[in-house]
Backbone as XML, in Angstrom:
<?xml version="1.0"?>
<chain id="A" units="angstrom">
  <residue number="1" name="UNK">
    <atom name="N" x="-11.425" y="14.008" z="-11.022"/>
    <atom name="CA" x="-10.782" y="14.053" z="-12.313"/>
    <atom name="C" x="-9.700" y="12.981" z="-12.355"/>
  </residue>
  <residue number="2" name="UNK">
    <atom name="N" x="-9.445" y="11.896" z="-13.093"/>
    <atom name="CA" x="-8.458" y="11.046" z="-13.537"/>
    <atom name="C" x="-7.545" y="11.642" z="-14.469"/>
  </residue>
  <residue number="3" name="UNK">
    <atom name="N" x="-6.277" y="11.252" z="-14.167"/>
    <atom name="CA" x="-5.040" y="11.351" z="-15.459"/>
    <atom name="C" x="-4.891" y="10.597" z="-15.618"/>
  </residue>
  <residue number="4" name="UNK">
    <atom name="N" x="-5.004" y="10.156" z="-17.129"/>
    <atom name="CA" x="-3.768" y="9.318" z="-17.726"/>
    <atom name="C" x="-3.287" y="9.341" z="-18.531"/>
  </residue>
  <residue number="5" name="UNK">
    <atom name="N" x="-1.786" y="8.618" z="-18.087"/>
    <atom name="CA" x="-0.710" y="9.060" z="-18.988"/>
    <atom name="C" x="-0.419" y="7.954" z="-19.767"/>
  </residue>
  <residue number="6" name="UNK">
    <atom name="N" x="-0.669" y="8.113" z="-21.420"/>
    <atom name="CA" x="-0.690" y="7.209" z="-21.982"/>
    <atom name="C" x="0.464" y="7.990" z="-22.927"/>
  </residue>
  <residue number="7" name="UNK">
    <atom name="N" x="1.642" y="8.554" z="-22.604"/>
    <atom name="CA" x="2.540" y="8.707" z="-23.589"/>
    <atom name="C" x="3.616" y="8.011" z="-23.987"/>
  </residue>
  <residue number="8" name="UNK">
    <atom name="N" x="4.142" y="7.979" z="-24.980"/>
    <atom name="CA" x="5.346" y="6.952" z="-25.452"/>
    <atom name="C" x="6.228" y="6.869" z="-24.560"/>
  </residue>
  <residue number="9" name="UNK">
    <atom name="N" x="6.993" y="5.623" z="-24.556"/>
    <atom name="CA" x="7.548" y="5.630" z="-23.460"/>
    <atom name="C" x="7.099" y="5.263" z="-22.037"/>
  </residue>
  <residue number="10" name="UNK">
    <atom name="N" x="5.917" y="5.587" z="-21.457"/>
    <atom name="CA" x="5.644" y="4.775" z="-20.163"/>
    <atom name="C" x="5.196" y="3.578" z="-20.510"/>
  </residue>
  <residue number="11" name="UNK">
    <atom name="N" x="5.116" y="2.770" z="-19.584"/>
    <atom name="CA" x="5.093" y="1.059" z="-20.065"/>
    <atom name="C" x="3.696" y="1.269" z="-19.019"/>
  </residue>
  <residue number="12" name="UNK">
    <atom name="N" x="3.189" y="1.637" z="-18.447"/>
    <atom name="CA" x="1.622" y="1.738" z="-18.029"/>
    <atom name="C" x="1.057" y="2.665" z="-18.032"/>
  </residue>
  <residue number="13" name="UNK">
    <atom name="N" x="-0.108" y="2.611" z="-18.056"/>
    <atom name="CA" x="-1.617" y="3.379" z="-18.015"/>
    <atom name="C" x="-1.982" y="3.610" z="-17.164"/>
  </residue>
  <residue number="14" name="UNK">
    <atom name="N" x="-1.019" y="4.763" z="-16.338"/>
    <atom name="CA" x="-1.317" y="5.507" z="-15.130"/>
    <atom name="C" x="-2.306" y="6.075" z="-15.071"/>
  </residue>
  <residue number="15" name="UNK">
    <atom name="N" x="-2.978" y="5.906" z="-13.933"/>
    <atom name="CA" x="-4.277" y="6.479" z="-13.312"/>
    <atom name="C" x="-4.096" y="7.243" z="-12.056"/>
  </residue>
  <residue number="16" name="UNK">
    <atom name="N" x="-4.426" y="8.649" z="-12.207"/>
    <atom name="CA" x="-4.397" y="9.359" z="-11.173"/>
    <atom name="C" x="-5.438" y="9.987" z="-10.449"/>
  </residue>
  <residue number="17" name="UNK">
    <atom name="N" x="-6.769" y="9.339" z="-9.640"/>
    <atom name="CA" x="-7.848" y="10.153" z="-9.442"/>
    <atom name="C" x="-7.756" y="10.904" z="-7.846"/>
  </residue>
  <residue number="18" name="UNK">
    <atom name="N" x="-8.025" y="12.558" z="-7.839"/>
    <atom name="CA" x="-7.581" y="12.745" z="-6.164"/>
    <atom name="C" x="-8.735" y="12.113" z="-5.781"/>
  </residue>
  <residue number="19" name="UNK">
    <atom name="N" x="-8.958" y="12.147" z="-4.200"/>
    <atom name="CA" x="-9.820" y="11.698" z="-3.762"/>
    <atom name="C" x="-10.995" y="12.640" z="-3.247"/>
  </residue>
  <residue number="20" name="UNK">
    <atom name="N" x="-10.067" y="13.749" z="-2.188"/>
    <atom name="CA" x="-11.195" y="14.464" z="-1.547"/>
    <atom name="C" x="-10.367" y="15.914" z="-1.816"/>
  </residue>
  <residue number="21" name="UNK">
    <atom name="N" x="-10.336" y="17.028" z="-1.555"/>
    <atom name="CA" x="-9.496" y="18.592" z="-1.601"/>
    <atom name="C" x="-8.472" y="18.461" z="-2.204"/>
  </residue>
  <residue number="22" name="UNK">
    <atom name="N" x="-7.605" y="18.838" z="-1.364"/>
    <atom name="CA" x="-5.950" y="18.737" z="-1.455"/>
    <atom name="C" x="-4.826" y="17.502" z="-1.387"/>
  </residue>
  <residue number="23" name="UNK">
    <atom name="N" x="-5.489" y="16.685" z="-0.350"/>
    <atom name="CA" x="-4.929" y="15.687" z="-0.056"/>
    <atom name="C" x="-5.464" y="14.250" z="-0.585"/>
  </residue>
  <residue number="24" name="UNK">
    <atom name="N" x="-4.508" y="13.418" z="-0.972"/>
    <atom name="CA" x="-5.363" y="12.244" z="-0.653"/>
    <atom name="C" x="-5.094" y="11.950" z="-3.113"/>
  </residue>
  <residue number="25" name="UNK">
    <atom name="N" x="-5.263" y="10.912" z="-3.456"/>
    <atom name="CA" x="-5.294" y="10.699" z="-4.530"/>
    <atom name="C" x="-4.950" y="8.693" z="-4.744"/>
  </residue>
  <residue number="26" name="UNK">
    <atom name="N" x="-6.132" y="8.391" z="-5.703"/>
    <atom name="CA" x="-6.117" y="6.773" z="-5.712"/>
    <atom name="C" x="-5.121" y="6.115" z="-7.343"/>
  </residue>
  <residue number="27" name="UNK">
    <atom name="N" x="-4.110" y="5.491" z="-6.889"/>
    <atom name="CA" x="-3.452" y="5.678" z="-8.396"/>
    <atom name="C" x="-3.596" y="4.167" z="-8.366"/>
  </residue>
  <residue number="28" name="UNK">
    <atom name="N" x="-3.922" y="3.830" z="-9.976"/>
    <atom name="CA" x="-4.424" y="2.865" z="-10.920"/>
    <atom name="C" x="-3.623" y="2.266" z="-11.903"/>
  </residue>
  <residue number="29" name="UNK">
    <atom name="N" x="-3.264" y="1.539" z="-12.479"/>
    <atom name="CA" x="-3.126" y="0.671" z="-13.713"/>
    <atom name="C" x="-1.258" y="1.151" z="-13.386"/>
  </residue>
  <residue number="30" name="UNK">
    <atom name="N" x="-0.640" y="0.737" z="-12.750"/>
    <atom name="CA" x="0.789" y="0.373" z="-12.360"/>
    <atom name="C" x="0.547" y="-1.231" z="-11.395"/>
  </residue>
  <residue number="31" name="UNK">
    <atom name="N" x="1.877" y="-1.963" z="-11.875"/>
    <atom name="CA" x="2.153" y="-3.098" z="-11.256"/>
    <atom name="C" x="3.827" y="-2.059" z="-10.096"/>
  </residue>
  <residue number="32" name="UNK">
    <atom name="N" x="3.508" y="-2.330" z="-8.985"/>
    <atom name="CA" x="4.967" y="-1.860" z="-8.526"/>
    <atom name="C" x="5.303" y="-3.703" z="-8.044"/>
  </residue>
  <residue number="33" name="UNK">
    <atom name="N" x="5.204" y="-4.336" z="-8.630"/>
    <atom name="CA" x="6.020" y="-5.463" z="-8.342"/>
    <atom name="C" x="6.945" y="-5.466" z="-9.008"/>
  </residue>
  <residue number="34" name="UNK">
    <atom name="N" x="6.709" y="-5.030" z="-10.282"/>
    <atom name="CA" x="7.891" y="-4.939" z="-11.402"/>
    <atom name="C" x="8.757" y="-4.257" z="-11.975"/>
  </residue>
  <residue number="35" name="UNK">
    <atom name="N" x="9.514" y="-4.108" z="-12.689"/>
    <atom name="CA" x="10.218" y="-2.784" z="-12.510"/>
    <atom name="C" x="9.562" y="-1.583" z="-13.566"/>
  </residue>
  <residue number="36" name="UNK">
    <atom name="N" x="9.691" y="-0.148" z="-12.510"/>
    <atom name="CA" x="9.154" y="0.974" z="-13.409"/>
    <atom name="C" x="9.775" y="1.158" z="-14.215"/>
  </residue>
  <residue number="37" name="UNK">
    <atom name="N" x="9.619" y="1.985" z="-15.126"/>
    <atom name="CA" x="10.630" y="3.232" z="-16.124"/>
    <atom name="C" x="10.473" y="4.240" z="-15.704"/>
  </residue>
  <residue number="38" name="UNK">
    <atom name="N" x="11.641" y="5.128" z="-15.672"/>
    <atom name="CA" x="11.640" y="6.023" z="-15.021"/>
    <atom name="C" x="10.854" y="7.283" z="-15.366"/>
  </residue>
  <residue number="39" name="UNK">
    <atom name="N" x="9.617" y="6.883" z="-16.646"/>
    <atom name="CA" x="8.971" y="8.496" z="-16.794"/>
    <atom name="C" x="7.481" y="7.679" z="-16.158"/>
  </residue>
  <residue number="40" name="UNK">
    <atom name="N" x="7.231" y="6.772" z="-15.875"/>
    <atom name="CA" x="5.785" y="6.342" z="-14.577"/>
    <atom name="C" x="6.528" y="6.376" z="-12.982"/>
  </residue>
  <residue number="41" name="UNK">
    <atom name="N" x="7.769" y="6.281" z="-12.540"/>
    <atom name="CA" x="8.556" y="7.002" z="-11.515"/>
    <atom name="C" x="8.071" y="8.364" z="-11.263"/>
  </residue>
  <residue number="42" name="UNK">
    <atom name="N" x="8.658" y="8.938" z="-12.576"/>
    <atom name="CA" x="8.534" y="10.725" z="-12.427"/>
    <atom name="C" x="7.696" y="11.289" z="-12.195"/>
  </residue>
  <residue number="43" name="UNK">
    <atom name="N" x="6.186" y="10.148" z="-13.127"/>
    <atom name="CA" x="4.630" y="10.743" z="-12.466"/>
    <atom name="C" x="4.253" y="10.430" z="-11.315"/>
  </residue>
  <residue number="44" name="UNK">
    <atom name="N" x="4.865" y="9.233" z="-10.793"/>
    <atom name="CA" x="4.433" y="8.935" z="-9.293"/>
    <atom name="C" x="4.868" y="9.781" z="-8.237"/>
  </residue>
  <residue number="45" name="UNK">
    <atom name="N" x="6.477" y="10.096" z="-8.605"/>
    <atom name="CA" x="7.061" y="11.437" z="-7.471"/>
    <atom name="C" x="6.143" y="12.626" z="-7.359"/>
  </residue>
  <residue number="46" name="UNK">
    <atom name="N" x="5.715" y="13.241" z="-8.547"/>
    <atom name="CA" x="4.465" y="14.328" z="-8.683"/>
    <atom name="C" x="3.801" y="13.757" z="-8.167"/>
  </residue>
  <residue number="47" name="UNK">
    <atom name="N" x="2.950" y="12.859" z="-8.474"/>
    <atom name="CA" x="1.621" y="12.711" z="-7.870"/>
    <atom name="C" x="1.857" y="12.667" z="-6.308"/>
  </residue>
  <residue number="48" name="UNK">
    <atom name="N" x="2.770" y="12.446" z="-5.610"/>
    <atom name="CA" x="2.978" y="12.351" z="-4.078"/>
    <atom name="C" x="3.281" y="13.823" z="-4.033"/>
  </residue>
  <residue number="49" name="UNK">
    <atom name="N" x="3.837" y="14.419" z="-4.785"/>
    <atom name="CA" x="4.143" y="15.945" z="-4.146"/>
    <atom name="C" x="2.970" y="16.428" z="-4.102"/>
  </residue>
  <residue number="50" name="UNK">
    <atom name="N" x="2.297" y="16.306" z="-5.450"/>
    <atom name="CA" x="0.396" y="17.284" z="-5.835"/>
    <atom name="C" x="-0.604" y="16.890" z="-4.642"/>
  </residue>
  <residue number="51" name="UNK">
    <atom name="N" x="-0.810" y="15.269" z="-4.008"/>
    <atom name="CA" x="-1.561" y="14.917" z="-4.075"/>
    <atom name="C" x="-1.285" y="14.423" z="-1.874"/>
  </residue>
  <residue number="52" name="UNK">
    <atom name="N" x="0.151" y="14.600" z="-1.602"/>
    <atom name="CA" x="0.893" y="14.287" z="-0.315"/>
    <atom name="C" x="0.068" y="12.566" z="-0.014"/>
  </residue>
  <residue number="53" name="UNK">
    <atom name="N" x="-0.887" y="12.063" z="-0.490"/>
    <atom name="CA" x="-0.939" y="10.587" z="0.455"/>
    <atom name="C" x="-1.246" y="9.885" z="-1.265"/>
  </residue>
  <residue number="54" name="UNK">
    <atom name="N" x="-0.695" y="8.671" z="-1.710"/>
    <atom name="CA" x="-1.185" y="7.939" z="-2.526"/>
    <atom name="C" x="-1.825" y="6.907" z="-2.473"/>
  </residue>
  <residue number="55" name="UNK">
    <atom name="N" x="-2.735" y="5.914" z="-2.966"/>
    <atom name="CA" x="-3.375" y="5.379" z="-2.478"/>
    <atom name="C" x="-3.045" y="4.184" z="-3.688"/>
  </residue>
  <residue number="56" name="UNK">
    <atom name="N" x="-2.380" y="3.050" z="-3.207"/>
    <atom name="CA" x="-2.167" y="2.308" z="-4.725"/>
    <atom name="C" x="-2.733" y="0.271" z="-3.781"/>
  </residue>
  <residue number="57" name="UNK">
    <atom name="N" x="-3.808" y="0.324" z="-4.003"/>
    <atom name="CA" x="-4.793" y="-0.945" z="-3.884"/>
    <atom name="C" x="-4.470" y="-1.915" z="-5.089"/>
  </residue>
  <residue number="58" name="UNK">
    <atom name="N" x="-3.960" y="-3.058" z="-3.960"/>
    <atom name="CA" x="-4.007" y="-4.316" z="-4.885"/>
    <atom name="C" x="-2.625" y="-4.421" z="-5.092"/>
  </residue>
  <residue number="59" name="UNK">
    <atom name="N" x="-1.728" y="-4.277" z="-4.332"/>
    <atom name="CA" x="-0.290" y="-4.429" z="-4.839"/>
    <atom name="C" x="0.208" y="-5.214" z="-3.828"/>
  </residue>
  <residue number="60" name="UNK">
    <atom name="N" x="0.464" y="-6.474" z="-4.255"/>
    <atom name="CA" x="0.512" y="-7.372" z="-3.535"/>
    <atom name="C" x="2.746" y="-8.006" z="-3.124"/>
  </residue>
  <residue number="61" name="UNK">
    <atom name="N" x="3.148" y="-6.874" z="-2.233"/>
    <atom name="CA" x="4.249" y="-6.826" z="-2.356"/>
    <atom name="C" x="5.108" y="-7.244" z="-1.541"/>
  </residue>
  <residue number="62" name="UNK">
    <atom name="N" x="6.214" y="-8.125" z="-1.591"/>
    <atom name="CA" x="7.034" y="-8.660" z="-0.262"/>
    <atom name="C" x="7.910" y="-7.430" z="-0.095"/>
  </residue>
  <residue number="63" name="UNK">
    <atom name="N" x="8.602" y="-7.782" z="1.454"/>
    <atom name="CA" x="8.914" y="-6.734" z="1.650"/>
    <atom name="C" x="10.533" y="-6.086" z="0.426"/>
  </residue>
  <residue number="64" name="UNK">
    <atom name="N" x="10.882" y="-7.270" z="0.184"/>
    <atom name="CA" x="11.975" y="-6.689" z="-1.059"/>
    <atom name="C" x="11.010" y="-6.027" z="-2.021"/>
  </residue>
  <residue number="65" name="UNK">
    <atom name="N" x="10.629" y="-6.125" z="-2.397"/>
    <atom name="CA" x="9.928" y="-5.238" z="-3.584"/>
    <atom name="C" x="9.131" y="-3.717" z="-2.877"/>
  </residue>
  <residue number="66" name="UNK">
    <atom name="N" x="8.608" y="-3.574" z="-1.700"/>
    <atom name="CA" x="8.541" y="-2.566" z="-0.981"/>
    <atom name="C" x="9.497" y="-1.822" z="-1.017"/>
  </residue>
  <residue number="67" name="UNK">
    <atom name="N" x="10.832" y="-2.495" z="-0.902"/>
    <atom name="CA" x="12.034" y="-1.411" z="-0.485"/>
    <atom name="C" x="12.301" y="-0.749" z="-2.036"/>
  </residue>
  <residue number="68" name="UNK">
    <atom name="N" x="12.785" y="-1.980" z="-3.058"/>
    <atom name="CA" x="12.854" y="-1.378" z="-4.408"/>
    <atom name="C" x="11.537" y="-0.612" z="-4.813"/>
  </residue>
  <residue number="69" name="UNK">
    <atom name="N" x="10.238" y="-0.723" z="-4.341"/>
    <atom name="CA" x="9.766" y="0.707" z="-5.044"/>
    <atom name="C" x="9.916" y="1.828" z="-4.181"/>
  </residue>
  <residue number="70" name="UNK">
    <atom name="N" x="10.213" y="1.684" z="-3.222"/>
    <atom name="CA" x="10.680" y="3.140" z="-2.015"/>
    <atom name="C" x="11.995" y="3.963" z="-2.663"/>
  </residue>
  <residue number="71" name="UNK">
    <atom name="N" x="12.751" y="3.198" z="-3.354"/>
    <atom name="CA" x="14.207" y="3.482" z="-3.561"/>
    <atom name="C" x="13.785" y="4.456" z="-5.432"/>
  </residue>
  <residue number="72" name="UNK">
    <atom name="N" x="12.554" y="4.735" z="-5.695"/>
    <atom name="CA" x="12.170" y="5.420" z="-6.477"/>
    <atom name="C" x="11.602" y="6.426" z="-5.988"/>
  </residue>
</chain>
């Protein structure tokens, strides 16, 4: 099953598909190079609580921008 959150206010078209049971989920259509807003933040904190491993392919990030999306 995919979510997305296409409500006012988020600046992307979050994609949330789990992968396998409980664990595990592949998230889609976010740039974390750039800066979030804090209601695609709020879905990403959930989705790590719902989902415990995230899986975000293709984010091509130095390590400064690693730390600023950790610091969310």
């Amino acid at each position: 099953m995919t979510v997305i959150d296409d409500r006012p206010g988020v600046a992307t078209e979050l994609r949330i598909a789990p992968i396998a049971g409980y664990i595990g989920a592949e998230v889609s259509g976010v740039d974390l190079a750039g800066d979030l807003d804090e209601a695609t933040a709020a879905r990403l904190r959930q989705a790590l609580l719902d989902h415990k491993v995230l899986f975000l392919r293709d984010q091509p990030l130095d390590h400064a921008a690693q730390i600023r999306f950790s610091r969310h």
